[in-house]
N, C-alpha and C positions, 0 to 999 in steps of 0.2 A: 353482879357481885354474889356469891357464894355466901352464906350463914357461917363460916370461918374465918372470913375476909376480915381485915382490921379497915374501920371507919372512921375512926379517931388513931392518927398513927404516932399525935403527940402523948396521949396516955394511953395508947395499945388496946383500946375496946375494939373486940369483934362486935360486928352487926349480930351473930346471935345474942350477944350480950344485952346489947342494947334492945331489942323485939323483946328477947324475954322480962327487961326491965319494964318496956311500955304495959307489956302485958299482967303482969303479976303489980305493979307498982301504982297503973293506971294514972300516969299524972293529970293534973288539970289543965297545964297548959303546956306548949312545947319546950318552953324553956326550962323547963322541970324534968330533961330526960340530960341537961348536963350533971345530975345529979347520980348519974351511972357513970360509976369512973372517973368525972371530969372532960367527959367526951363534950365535945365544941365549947372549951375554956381556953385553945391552948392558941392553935395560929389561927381558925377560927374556918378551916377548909371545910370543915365537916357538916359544920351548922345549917347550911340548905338540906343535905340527907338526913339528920336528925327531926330537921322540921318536919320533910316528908313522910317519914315514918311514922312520927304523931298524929300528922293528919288522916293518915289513910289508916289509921288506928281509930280515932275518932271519929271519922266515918261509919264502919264498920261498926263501932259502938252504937252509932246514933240510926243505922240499919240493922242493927240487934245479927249482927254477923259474926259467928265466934271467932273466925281466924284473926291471926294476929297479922299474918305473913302480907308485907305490901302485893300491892298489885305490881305489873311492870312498869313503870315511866319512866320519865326522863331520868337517864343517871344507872337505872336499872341494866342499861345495855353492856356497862363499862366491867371489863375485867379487874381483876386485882393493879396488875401491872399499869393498865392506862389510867386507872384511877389514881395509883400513887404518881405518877410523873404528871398528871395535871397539876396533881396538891402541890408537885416540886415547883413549878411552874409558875403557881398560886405565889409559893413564898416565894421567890427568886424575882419576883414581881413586886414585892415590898408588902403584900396587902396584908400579911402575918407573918409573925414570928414565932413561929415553935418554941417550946420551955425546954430547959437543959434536960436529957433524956428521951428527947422526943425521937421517934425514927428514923436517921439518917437519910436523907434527902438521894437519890438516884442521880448518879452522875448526869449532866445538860446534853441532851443532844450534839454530838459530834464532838465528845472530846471524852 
């Protein structure tokens, strides 16, 4: 994923948004970076990547390491495009519901 890539597509946060929130914001815990935009409030896809971002945030705090920027892991590998059509996936599977204005869903495989 790109630092212009949107990670919350139900309220439109880019991942820059969010790194620059952890970092200038420093929450105490991870649930305190839905507090950037509403990101992982909405269908609720986002909330593993926000975790991660936290944590390897706090990491790096508690290694006295100034970047902000995660390392690569799991999730790290995914493009714009395959990340959104997992999320579509995600919902269309019931496990979230997007809030009305949330990013329009990519059409299902094979139609």
């Amino acid at each position: 994923m790109n630092d212009d890539d949107l990670i919350c597509h139900c309220f439109h946060v880019k991942k820059r948004k969010i790194l620059n929130f952890i970092r200038v914001r420093r929450p105490r815990r991870a649930s305190q970076v839905s507090e950037c935009g509403g990101a992982g409030t909405g269908c609720g896809w986002c909330i593993p990547f926000l975790e991660r971002y936290y944590s390897q945030w706090a990491q790096q705090q508690a290694a006295s390491v100034p970047s902000v920027e995660p390392a690569a892991g799991e999730g790290e590998e995914l493009n714009a495009s395959e990340y959104a059509r997992q999320r579509a996936e995600y919902v269309r599977s019931g496990k979230g519901t997007p809030p009305p204005g949330a990013m329009p869903l990519p059409p299902a495989d094979g139609k």
